[in-house]
C-alpha positions as CSV (number, residue, x, y, z in Angstrom):
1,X,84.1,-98.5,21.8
2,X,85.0,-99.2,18.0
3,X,84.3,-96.9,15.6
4,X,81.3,-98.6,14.4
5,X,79.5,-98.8,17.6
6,X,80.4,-94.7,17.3
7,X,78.6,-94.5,14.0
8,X,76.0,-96.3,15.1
9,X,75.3,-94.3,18.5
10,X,75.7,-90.8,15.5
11,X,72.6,-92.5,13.5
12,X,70.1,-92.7,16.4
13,X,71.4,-89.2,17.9
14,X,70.8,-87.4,14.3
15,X,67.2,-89.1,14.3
16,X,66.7,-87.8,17.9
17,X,67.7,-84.4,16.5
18,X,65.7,-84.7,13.4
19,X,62.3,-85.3,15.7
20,X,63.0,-82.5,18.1
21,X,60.4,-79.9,18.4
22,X,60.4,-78.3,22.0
23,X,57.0,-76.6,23.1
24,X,59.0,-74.4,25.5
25,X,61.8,-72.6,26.4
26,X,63.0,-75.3,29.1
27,X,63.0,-78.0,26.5
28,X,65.5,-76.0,24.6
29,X,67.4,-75.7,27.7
30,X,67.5,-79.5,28.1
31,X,68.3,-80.2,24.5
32,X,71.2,-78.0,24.8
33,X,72.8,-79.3,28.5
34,X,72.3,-82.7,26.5
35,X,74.2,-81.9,23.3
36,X,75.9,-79.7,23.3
37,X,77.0,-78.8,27.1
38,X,80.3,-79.1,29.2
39,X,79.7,-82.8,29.3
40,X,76.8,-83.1,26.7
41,X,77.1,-85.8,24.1
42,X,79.0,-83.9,21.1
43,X,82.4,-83.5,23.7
44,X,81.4,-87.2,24.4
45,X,82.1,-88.1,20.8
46,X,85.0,-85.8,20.4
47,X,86.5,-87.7,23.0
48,X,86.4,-91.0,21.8
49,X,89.2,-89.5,18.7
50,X,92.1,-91.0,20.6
51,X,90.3,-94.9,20.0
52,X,89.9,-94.5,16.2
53,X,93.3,-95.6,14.1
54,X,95.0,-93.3,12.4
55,X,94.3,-94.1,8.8
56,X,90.3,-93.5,10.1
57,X,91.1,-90.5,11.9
58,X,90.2,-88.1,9.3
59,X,87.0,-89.8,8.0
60,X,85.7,-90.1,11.7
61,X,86.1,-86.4,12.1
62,X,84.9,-85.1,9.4
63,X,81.6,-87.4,10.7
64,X,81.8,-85.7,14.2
65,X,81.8,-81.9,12.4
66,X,78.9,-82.7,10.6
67,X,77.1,-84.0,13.7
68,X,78.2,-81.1,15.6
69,X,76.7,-78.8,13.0
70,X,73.7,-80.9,13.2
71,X,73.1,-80.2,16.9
72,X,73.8,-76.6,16.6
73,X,71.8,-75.5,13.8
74,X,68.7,-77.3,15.8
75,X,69.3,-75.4,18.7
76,X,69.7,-71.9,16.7
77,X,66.7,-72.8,14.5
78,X,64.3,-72.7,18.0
79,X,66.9,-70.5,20.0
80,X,64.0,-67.8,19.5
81,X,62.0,-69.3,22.1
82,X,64.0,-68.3,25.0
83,X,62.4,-64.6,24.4
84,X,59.2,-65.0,23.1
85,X,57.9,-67.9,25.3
86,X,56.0,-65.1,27.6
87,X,55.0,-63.4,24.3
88,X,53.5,-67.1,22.8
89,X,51.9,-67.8,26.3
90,X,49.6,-64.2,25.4
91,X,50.8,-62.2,28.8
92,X,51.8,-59.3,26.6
93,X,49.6,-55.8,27.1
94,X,50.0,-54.2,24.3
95,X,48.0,-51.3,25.5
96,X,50.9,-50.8,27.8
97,X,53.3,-47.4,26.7
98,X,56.3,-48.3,25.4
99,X,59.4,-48.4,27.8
100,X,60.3,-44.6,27.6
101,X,64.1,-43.9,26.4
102,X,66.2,-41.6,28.3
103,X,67.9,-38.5,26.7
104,X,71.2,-37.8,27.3
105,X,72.2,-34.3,28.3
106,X,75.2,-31.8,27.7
107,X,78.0,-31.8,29.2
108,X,78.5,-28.8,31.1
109,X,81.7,-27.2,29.6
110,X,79.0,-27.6,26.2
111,X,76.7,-26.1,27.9
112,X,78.6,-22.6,29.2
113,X,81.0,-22.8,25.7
114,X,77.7,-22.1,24.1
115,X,76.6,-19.7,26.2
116,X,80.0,-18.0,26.1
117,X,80.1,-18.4,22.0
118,X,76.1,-17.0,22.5
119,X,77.2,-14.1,24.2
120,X,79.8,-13.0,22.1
121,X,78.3,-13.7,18.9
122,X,76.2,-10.7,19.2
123,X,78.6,-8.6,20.1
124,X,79.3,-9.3,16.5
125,X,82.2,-11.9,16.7
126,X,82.7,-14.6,14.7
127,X,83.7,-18.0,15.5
128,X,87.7,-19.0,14.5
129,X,89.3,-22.4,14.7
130,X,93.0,-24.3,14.4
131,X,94.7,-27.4,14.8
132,X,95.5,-28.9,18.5
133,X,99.4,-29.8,17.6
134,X,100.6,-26.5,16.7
135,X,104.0,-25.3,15.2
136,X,106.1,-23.1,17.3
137,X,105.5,-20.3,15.3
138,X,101.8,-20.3,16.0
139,X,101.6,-21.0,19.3
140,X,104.6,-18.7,20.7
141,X,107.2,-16.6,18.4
142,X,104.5,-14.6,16.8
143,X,102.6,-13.8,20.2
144,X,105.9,-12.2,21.5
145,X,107.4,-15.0,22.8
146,X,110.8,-16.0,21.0
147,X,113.2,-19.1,21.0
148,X,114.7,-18.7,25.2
149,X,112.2,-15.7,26.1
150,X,112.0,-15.6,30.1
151,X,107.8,-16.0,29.4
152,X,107.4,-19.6,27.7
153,X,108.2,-20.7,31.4
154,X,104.6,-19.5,32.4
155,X,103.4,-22.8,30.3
156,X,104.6,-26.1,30.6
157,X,104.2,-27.4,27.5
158,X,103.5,-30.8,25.9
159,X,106.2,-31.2,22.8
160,X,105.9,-33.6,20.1
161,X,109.6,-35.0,21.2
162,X,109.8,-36.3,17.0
163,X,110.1,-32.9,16.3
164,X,110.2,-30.2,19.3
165,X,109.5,-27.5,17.2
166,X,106.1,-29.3,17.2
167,X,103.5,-29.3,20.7
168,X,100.1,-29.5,21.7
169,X,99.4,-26.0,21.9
170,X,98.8,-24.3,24.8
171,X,96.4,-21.4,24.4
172,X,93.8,-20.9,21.1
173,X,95.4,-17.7,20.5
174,X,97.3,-19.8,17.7
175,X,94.0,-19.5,15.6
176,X,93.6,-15.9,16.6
177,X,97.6,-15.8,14.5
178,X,96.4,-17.7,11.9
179,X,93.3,-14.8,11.1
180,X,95.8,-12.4,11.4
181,X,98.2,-13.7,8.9
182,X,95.4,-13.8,6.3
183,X,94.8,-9.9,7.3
184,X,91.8,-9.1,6.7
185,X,90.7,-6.2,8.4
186,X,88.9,-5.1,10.5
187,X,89.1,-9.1,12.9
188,X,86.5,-9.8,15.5
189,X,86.9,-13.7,16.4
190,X,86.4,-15.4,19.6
191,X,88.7,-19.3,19.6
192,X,86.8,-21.3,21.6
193,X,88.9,-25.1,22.0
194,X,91.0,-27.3,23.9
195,X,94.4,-26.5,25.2
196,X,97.0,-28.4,26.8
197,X,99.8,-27.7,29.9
198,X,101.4,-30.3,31.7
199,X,100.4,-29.2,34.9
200,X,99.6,-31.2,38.6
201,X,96.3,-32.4,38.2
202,X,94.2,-31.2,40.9
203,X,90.3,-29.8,42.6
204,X,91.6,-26.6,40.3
205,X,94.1,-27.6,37.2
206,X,94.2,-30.4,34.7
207,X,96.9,-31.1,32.2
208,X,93.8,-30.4,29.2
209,X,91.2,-27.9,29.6
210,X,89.2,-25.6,27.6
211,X,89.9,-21.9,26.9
212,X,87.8,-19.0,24.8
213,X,90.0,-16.3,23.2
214,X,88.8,-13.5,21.9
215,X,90.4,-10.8,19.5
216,X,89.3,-7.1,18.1
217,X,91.5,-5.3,15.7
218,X,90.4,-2.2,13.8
219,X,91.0,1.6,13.8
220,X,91.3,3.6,17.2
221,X,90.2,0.3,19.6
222,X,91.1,1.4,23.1
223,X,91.3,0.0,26.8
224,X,87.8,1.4,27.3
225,X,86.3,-0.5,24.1
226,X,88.1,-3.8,25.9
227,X,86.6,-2.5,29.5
228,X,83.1,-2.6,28.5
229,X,83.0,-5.5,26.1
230,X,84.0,-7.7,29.2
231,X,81.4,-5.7,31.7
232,X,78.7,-6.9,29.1
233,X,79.8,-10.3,29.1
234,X,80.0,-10.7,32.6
235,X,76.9,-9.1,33.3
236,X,75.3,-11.5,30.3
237,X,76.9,-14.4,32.1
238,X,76.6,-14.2,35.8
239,X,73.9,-11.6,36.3
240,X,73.7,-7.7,37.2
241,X,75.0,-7.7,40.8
242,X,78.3,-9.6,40.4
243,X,81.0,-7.6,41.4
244,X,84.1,-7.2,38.9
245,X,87.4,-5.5,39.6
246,X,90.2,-5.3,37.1
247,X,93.8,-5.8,37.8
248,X,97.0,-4.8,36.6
249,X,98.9,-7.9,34.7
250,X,101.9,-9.3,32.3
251,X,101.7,-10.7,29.3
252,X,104.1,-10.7,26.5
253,X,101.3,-10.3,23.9
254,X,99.5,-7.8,25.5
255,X,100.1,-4.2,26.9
256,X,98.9,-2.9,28.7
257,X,97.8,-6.1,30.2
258,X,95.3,-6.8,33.1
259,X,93.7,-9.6,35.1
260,X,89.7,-9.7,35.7
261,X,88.1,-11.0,39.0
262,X,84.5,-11.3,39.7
263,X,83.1,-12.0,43.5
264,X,83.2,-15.8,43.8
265,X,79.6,-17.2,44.2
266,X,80.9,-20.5,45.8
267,X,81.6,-18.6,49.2
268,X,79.3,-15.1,48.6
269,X,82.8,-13.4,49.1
270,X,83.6,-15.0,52.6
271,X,86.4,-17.0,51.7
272,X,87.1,-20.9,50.4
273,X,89.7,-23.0,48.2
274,X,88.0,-22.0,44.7
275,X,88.8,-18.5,45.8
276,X,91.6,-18.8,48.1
277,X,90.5,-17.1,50.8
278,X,90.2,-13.9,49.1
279,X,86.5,-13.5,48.0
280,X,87.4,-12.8,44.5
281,X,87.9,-15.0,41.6
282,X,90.1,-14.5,38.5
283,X,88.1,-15.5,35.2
284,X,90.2,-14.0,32.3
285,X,93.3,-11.8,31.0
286,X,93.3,-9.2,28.6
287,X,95.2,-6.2,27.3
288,X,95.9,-4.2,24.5
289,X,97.1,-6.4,21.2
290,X,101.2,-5.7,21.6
291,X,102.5,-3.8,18.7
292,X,105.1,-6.4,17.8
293,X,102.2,-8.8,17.9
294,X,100.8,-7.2,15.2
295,X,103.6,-6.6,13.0
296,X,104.3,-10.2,12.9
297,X,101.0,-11.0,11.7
298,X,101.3,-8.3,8.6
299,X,99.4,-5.9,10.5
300,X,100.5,-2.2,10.6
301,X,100.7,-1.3,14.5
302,X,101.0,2.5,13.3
303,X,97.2,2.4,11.7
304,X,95.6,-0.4,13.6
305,X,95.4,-1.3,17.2
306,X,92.9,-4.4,19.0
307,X,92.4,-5.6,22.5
308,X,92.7,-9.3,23.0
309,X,91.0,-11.6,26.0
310,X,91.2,-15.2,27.2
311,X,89.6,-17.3,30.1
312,X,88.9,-20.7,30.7
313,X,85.4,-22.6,30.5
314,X,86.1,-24.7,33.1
315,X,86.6,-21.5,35.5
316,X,83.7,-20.4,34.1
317,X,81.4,-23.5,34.6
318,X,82.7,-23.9,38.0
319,X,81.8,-20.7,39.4
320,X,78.4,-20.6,37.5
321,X,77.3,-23.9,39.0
322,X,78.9,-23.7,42.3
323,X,81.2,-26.4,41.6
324,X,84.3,-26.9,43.7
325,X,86.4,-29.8,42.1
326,X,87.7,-29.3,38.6
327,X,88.4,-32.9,38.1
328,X,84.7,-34.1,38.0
329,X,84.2,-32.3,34.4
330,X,86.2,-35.4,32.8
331,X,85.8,-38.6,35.0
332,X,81.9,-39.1,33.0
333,X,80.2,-39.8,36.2
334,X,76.7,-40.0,35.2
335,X,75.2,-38.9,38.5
336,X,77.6,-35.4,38.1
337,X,76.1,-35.1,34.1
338,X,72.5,-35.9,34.3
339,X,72.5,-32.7,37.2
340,X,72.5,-30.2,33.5
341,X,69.9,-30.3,31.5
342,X,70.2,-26.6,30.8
343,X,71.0,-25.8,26.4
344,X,71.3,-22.6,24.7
């Protein structure tokens, strides 16, 4: 075909396209497969660019663009009527209600962090927050834990491997350093956040999780002030006939230090995996601010003393909820989240 015959064939097409008005959205539909589809007559055209000499192969397609613009702005101009044929034909109740939109819900770990922070905050503590990627300083040395100490090996840590004196810190007590440094006195803070271990993950660890830390430092604070702050909370949290037992612990930034257990609601105290067998389920460590805690921080051990606590929300949230598998708090299955629809 010479290029005439082309230009010729482009003439009557445009006037084709000029009359088009379809009624419906299947004439639309047959417009399109016609120009502009797989085999439609615009990739016809486009074709024929290998007949047309080279000194005209510019000039015909510049001609071809144009048409194809043509085509498409048509379709676009009536593209509309592929929605609103069943609107146009007068089917449409518009008494109906509207299609309803479904709320989302909290994530549980939101849901018991705010209960924990709701708990606490009464008790008079405020809220205190750092960075995730926490110097060295921060996040060990001045919680008792220097450069080759036997205790860093409790947490495997995530370093920043630019500059290892850099990590992705592995408890919030770093922010409970950072209010001590400022020192001002007396501190009540909890340090609610996420933390970081490299750690297997599995139905009860993850390498991230979420911890809430809480710190008390004033005049004459004592084991018994500590004791009874944590019976409130527990009591707040899981009701008045869980059962509690404390037990003797180490930690370099505490001491005394000590471990607390509650009865584990999964089993009723008969014995499973969350547990171990044991009935009893360990929710938090605490103990007495360590002296040489304090005197890093600027703080006078001699005048002041505090108690210090830590446990982890997703212990929390598991027990609370009779959960058994840790893991299912961060793969965002939507049948697992839309089971909470409990706020505080």
């Amino acid at each position: 075909m010479c290029m005439e015959q082309i230009v010729q064939q482009i003439e009557a097409y445009k006037q084709e396209i000029a009359a088009f008005a379809p009624a419906t959205a299947a004439d639309l539909e047959q417009y399109r497969i016609k120009f502009l589809g797989t085999k439609g007559i615009v990739k016809a055209l486009l074709s024929e660019m290998k007949q047309v000499p080279n000194d005209r192969k510019k000039e015909f397609g510049q001609l071809l663009n144009a048409f194809k613009v043509l085509a498409e702005e048509k379709y676009t101009q009536f593209e509309a009527l592929k929605d609103g044929e069943h609107a146009a034909a007068g089917d449409t109740d518009f008494t109906l209600p509207a299609a309803p939109h479904r709320l989302g819900t909290r994530h549980p770990i939101s849901i018991v962090r705010n209960k924990i922070i709701g708990i606490f905050e009464r008790l008079g503590f405020t809220i205190a927050e750092g960075p995730e990627i926490e110097d060295d300083w921060h996040n060990f040395t001045a919680l008792n834990l220097p450069e080759n100490h036997p205790a860093r090996d409790m947490q495997d840590t995530f370093f920043i491997s630019k500059n290892p004196d850099w990590l992705l810190r592995t408890q919030t007590s770093s922010a409970q350093v950072r209010v001590m440094e400022e020192g001002k006195l007396p501190i009540r803070v909890i340090s609610p956040g996420r933390v970081y271990r490299n750690e297997t993950i599995s139905a009860r660890a993850h390498c991230f999780f979420h911890q809430v830390e809480g710190l008390y430092i004033d005049e004459n604070v004592s084991f018994a002030d500590l004791k009874q702050t944590l019976y409130h909370f527990v009591k707040e949290m899981f009701g008045e006939n869980v059962g509690v037992r404390f037990r003797p612990s180490y930690f370099p930034f505490t001491e005394p230090s000590a471990e607390m257990d509650i009865s584990c609601f999964i089993c009723g105290g008969k014995g499973c995996a969350v547990c171990k067998h044991t009935g009893w389920v360990e929710i938090l460590g605490c103990g007495m601010v360590h002296p040489k805690v304090l005197a890093n921080c600027g703080i006078d051990p001699e005048k002041y003393t505090g108690f210090a606590f830590g446990m982890g929300i997703e212990r929390i949230t598991m027990l609370k909820y009779q959960i058994k598998d840790l893991r299912l708090f961060s793969e965002n299955d939507t049948r697992f989240l839309e089971q909470f629809q409990e706020s505080y």
